[in-house]
N, C-alpha and C positions, 0 to 999 in steps of 0.2 A: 561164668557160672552164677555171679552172686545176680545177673539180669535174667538168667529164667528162674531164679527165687522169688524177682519182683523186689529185690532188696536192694541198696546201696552197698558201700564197704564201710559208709560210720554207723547203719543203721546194724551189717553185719557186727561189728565189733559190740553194739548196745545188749545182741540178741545174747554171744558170746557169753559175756557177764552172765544175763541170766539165766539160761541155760547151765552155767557153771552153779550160780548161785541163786534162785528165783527166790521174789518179795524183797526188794529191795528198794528202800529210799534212792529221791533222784539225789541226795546228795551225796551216799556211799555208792552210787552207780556211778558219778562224777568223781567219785575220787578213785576207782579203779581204774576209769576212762582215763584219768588226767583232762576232764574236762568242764569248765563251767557251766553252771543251769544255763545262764543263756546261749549254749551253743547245743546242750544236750534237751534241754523242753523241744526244739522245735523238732530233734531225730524223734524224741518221744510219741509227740504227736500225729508224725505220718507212721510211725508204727502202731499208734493207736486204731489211725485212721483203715491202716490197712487190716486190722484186727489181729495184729501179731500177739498185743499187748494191749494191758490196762492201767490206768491211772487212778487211785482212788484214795483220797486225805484219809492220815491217819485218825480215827475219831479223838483220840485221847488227847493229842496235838495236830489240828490241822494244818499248820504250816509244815509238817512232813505229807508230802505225796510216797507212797506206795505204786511203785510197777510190778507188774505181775505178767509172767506169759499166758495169755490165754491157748485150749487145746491147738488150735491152728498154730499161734509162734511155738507151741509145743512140738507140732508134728515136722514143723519147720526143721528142729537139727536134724531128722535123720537124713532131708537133701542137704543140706550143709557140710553135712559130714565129709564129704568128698573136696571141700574147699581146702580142708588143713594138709589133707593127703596132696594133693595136687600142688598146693606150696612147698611145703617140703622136699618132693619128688623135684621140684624148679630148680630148689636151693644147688641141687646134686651133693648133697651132703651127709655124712652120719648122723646119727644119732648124736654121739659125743660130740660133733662140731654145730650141729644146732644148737645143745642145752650150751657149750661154750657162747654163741652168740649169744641168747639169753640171756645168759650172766653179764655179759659185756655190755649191753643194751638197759640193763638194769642198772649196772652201776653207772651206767650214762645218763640215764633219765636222773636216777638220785643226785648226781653232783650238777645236771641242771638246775632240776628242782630249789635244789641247798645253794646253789648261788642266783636264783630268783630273788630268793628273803629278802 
């Protein structure tokens, strides 16, 4: 699915974010990611390239970049939309046993995270 978007599945996760949340610094898009600028500029840039998205330094501080979806990565979630359905549908799962995984996956990621330090 995410190959007739013309998308990948780390660029699908980048779109995710901001569709959730648009205008966003790369660096609070990296910390929802859990990912570093240098792994998240270069998804940045083929999504730029492919005109999902923009890049644009903050004037006030230019060491923050600003992404933004442009109309196209706009129009982008409503194909998308069938991606979450169709994972879920895989899962063969409830409702109550996906947000259970959730939570589980979440407090997995936090006690990785907490014993990275």
């Amino acid at each position: 699915m995410l190959k007739e978007l013309g998308i990948t599945y780390a660029q699908y996760l980048v779109l995710l974010a901001l569709w959730e949340n648009d205008n966003q610094t790369v660096g609070v898009l990296g910390n929802v990611l859990y990912l570093e600028s240098n792994t998240l500029t270069p998804l940045l840039k083929r999504l730029e390239a492919a005109g999902f998205v923009t890049r644009k330094r903050r004037p006030e501080d230019e060491r923050n970049v600003i992404v933004s979806l442009t109309e196209t990565g706009k129009r982008l979630e409503a194909g998308a939309y069938d991606i979450a359905l169709c994972a879920a549908k895989a899962l063969d799962e409830g409702d109550e046993e996906i947000a259970s995984l959730r939570e589980q996956i979440a407090v997995l990621a936090d006690r990785l995270r907490t014993s990275a330090k």
